[in-house]
C-alpha positions in Angstrom: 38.4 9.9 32.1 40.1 13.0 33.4 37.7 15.4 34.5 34.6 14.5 36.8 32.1 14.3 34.0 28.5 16.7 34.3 28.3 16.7 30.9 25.6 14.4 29.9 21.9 14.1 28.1 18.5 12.8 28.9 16.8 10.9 26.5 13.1 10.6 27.0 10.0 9.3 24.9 6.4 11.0 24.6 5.2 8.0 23.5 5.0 4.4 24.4 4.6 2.4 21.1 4.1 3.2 17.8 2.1 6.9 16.7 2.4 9.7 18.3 6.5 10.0 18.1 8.6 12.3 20.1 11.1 11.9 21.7 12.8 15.4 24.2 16.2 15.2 24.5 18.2 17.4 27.4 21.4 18.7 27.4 23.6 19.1 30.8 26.5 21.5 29.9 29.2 21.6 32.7 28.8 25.4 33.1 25.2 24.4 34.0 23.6 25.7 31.2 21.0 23.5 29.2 19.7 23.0 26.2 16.5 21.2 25.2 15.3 19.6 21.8 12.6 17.6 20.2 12.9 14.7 17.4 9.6 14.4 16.0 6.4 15.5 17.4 3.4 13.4 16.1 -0.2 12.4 15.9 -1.3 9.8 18.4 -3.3 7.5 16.5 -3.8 4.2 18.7 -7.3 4.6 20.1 -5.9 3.7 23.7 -3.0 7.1 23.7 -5.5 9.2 21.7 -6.2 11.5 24.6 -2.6 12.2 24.6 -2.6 14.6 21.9 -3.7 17.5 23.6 -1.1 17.0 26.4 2.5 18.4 26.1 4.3 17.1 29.4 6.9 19.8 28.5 7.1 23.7 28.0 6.8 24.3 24.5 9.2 27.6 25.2 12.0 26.2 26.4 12.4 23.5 23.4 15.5 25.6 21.8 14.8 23.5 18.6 12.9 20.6 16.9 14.2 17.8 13.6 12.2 16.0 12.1 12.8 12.7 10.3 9.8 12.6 8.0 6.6 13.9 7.0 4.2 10.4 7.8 1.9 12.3 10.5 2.8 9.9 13.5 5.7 12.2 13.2 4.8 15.3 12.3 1.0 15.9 13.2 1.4 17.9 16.6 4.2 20.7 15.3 1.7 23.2 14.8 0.6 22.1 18.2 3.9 22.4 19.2 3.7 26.2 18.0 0.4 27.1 19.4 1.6 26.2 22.8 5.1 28.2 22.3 7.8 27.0 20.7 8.5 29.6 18.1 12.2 28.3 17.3 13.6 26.1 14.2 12.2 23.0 12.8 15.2 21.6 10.5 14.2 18.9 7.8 15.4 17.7 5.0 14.9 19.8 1.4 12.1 17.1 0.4 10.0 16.9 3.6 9.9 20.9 3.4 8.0 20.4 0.2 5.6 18.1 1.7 5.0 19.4 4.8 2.4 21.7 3.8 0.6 19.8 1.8 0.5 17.1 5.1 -0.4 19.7 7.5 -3.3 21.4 6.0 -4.9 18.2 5.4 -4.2 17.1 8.9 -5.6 20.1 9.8 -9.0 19.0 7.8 -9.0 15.8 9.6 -8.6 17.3 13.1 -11.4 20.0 12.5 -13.5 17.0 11.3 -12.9 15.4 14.0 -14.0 18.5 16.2 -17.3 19.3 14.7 -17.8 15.6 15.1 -17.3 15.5 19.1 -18.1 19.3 19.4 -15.1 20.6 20.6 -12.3 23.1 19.5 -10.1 21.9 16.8 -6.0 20.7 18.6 -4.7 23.4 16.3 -5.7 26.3 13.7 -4.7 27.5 10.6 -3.2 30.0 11.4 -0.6 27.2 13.4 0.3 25.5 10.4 0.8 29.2 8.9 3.6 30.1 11.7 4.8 25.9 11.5 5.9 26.2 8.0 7.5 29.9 8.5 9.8 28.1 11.0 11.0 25.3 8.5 14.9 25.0 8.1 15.8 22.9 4.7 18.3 20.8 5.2 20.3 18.8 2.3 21.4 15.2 3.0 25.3 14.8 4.7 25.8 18.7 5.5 26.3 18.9 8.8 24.8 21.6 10.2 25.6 24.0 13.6 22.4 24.2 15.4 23.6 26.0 18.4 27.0 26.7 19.6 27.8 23.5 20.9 25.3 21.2 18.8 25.5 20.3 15.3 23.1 17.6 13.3 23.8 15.8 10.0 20.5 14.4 8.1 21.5 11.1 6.0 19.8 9.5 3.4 16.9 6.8 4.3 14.8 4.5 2.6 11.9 4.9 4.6 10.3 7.4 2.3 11.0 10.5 -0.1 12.5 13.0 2.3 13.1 10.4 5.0 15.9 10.4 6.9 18.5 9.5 9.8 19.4 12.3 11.8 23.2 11.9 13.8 23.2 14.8 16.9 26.6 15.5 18.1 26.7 17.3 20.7 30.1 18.6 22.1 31.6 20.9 25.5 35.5 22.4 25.1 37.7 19.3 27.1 35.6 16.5 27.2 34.5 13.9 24.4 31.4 14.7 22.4 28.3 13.1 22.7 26.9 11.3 19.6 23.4 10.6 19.1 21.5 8.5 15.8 18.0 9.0 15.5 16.5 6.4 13.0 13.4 7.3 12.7 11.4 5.1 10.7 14.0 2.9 8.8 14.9 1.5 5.8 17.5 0.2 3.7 16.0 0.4 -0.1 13.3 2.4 -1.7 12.1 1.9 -5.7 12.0 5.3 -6.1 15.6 7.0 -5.0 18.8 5.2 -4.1 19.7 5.0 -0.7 23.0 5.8 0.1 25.7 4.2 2.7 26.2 5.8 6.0 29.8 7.8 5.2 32.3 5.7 7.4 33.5 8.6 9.8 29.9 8.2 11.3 30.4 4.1 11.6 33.9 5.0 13.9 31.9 7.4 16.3 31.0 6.4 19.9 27.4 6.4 19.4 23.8 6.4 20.7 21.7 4.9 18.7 17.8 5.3 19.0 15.9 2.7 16.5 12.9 2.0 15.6 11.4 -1.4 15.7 7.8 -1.4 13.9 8.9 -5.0 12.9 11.3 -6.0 15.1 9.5 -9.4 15.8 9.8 -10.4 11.9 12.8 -11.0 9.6 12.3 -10.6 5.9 12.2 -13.9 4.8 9.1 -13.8 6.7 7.5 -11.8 4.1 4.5 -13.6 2.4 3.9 -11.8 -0.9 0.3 -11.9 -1.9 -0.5 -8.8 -3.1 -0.5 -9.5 -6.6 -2.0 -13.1 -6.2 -5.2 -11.7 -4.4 -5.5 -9.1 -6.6 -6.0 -11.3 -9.7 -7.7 -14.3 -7.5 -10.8 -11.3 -7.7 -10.7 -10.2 -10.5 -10.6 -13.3 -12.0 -14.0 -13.8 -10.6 -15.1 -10.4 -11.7 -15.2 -9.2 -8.4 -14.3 -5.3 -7.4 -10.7 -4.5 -5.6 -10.9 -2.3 -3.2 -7.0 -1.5 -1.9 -6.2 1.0 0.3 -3.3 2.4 0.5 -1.2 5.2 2.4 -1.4 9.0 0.3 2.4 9.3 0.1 5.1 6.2 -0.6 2.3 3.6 -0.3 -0.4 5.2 -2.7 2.8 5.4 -5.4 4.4 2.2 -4.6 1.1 0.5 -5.5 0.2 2.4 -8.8 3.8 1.3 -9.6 3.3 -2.5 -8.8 -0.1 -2.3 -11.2 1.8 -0.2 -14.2 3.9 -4.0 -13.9 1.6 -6.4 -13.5 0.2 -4.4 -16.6 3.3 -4.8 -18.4 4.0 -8.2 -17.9 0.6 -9.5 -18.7 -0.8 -10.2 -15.2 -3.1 -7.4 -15.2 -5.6 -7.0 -18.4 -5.0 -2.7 -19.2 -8.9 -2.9 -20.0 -10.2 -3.3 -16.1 -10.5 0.2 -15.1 -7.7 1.3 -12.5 -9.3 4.3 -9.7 -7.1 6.6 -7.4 -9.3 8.4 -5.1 -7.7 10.8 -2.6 -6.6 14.2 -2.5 -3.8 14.2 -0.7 -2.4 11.2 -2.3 -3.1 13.1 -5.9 -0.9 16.1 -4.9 1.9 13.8 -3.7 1.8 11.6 -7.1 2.0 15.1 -8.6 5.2 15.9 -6.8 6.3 12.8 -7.4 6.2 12.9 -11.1 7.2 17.0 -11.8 9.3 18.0 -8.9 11.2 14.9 -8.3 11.8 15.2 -4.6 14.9 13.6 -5.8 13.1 10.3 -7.6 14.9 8.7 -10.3 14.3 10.1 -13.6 13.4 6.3 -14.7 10.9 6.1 -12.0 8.7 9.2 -12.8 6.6 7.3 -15.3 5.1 4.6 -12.6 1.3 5.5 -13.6 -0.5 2.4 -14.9 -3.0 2.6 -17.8 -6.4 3.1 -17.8 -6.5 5.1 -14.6 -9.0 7.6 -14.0 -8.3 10.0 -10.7 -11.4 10.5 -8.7 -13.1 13.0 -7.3 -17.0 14.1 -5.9 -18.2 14.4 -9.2 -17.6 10.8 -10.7 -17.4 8.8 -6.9 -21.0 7.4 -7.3 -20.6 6.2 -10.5 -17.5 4.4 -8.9 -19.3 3.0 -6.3 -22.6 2.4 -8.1 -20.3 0.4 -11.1 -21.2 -3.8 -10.9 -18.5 -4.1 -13.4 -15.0 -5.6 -11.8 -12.7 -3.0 -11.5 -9.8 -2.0 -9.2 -10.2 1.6 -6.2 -7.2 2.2 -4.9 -8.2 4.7 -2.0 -6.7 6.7 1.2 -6.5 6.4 4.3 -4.1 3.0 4.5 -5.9 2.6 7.8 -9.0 3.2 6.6 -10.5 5.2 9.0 -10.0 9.0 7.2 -10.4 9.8 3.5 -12.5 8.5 1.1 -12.1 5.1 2.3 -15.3 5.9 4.8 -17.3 5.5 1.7 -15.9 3.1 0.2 -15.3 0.7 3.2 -19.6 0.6 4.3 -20.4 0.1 0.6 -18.0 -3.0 -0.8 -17.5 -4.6 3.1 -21.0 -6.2 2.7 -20.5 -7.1 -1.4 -19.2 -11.1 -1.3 -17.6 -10.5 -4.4 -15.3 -8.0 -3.1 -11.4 -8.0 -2.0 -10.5 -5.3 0.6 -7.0 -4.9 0.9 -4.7 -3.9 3.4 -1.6 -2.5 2.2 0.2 -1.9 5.8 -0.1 -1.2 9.3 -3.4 -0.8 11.0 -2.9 0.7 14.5 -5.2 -0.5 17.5 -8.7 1.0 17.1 -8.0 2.3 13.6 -10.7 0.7 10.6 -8.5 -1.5 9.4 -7.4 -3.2 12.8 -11.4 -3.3 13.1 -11.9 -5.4 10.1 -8.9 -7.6 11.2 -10.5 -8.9 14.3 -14.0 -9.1 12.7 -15.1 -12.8 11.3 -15.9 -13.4 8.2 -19.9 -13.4 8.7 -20.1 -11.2 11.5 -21.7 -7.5 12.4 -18.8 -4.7 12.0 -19.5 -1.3 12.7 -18.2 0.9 9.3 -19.2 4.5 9.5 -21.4 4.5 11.9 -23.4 1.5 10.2 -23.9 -1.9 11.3 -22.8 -4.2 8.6 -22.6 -7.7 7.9 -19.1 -8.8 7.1 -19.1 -10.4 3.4 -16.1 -9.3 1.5 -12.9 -10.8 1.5 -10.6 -8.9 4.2 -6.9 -8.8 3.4 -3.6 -7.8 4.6 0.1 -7.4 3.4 3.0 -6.0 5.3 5.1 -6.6 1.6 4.9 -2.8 0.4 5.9 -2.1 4.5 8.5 1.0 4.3 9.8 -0.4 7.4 13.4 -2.5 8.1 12.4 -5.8 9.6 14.9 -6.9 12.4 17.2 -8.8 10.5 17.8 -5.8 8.2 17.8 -3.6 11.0 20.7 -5.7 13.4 22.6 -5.6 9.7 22.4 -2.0 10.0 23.3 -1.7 13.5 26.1 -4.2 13.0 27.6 -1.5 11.0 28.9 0.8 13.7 32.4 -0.1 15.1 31.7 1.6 18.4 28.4 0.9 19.9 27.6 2.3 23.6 24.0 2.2 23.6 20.9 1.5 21.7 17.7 2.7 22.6 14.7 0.8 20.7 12.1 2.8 20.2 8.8 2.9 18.2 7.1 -0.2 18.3 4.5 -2.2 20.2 5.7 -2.9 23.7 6.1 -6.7 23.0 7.5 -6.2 20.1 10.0 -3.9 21.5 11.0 -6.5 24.4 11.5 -9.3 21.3 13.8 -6.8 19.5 16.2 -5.7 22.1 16.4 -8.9 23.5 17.9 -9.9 20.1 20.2 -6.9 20.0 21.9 -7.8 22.4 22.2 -11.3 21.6 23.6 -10.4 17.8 25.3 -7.0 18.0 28.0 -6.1 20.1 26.7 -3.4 21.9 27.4 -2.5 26.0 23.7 -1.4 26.7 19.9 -1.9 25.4 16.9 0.0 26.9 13.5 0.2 25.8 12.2 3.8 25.2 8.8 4.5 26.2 7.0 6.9 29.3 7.8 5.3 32.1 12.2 5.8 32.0 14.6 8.2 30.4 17.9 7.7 29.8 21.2 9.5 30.9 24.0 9.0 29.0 27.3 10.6 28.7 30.4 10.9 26.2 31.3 7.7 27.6 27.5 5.8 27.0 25.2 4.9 29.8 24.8 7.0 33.4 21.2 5.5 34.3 18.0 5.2 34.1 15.4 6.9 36.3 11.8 7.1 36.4 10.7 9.9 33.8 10.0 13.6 35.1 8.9 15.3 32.4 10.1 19.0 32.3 
């Protein structure tokens, strides 16, 4: 090993399962200098870690610089946070999340001063945050590798997960020893409908690595998937009854428009039942979608079915006052923000009514609600009381999430394994997927990322754990 090695980095998590990512990540230099970044710094949205959004176990100052894998507010939600408290360095992305960061940010900031008035307290951030957030933005183009600080250079790489999305390798090296190599997944995926996603270049498959991966669904393979989206949607309206979908305001909302434009073309869905897309946020990001490109396929900019009519204040009671069958696709996915808190209290009592999921609903969200509600029973929905009557649905087909067998085929593809870290996911589910790791994938090491431990590791993989001291 030649020289006695103080050359190492601490890997901690702010959070323990799914929202509110953000991971700190300290570097030992053996002249005893350090140097301290963030990946990530997101929105708590379980009900249980909500409290945890106005606490920074860190000084914001001393974080010499933050990346970010994507724009999905479990990721990003807390930067101007981040920046009210002190930070006031670089935030590198990639070119697309750039574009969509502002438009995420000042509606997050809606949401959270909502919120406020609500519980009558101060909003977590201002706008004048998100103002001094985006002037610290950093574009970053996909496989350029990029020298952060004198010793630390990133490369972002394409990922499925969603426009913009992407895997972000940290190599960090010191003049006589071996570099350390770090591969933050972020949210993963291996495919996307609307961009190609491309392989990992094989220099990065022959590093010594780190790898840090998600595992939303790390307790379900693929094959798994039951696809009923398209069988539900046409069991309703069949029966003349009213769909109610809700779906995500950027990937998901588009995705879903998409899989109607088909069912449309291949005579599954009759182009005379009236199609509505209500949601602000999800408009702009359609708009993006189909005149900036954020790098979508030329073929795929034309994924708008017929007869849809975009909603807004003006026309939303006729919507909701309309017996005729019909099909609302509206934001939040979760169903606790947006326009879905109108829709949800109106069409959760109407029998003849499908309410569908169209991904994950975290504990205490809406959705997660109406999952754990019988069909029959009293459900609070916007502060009413309601009987529930509709038809309550859920999908995890459109998920923009690797399930584990994907994800141990991706981690299969790296010749030189010395640790993987899983991170991001419920803390059974978590347990399920290392577990497997290690039985499948020839690695050295598994840990589990989450408060209670960080991990030191070195150019040659795993130091130790120790109980986590935030600083």
């Amino acid at each position: 090993m030649g020289k006695k090695c103080r050359f190492y980095v601490d890997i901690m998590a702010m959070h323990e399962e799914v929202t509110g990512s953000c991971n700190l990540v300290t570097v030992k230099f053996p002249n005893r200098e350090t140097t301290r970044f963030l990946v990530d710094c997101g929105m708590f949205q379980e009900k249980g870690y909500e409290e945890l959004n106005s606490v920074l176990p860190f000084k914001a100052e001393n974080i010499d610089f933050c990346l970010v894998t994507h724009v999905h507010v479990d990721h990003i939600g807390r930067l101007p946070y981040l920046i009210k408290n002190g930070f006031f360095r670089q935030i590198l992305a990639t070119e697309s999340t750039c574009k969509l960061l502002p438009l995420a940010l000042n509606d997050n900031l809606k949401i959270l001063g909502s919120l406020a008035k609500r519980k009558n307290v101060k909003s977590l951030y201002s706008h004048s945050d998100v103002e001094k957030t985006l002037k610290l933005l950093k574009p970053c183009r996909y496989n350029e590798t990029i020298q952060v600080c004198k010793n630390i250079k990133v490369t972002f790489l394409n990922n499925g997960h969603l426009v913009g999305a992407a895997l972000i390798l940290v190599q960090i090296s010191y003049p006589g020893y071996e570099d350390i190599n770090l591969l933050f997944t972020g949210d993963y995926n291996n495919k996307n409908i609307f961009f190609d996603v491309n392989e990992i270049p094989q220099w990065i498959l022959e590093l010594p690595l780190t790898v840090v991966q998600e595992s939303t669904y790390g307790d379900m393979d693929s094959t798994a998937i039951y696809k009923c989206f398209k069988d539900n949607i046409k069991k309703c309206l069949n029966n003349n009854g009213t769909v109610v979908a809700l779906v995500f305001s950027l990937g998901r909302a588009q995705e879903i428009l998409y899989e109607l434009r088909n069912m449309q073309k291949n005579k599954e869905l009759d182009v005379q039942i009236p199609i509505y897309f209500d949601g602000n946020l999800a408009f702009k990001y359609t708009n993006l979608y189909i005149k900036d490109g954020l790098n979508i396929k030329q073929e795929m900019r034309k994924f708008l079915p017929q007869n849809l009519t975009f909603v807004d204040m003006s026309i939303r009671s006729n919507v909701l006052e309309d017996t005729n069958s019909k099909i609302i696709l509206t934001t939040s996915g979760m169903g606790s923000y947006g326009p879905a808190q109108i829709y949800l209290p109106e069409y959760i009592t109407r029998p003849n009514t499908l309410i569908q999921f169209t991904g994950y609903t975290a504990e205490g969200t809406m959705g997660n609600r109406l999952r754990n509600t019988k069909f029959g029973d009293m459900v609070e929905v916007g502060g009413l009381v309601a009987k529930k009557r509709a038809d309550v649905q859920y999908t995890t087909e459109f998920s923009a999430h690797a399930k584990a067998d994907e994800m141990i085929k991706f981690l299969k593809k790296f010749k030189n394994l010395k640790l993987v870290l899983v991170n991001h996911g419920e803390i059974k589910t978590k347990n399920i997927f290392a577990e497997r790791i290690l039985e499948e994938v020839n690695v050295k090491k598994v840990g589990l990322l989450g408060r209670e431990y960080f991990f030191r590791v070195d150019p040659y993989g795993l130091v130790k754990t120790l109980s986590t001291k935030f600083k």
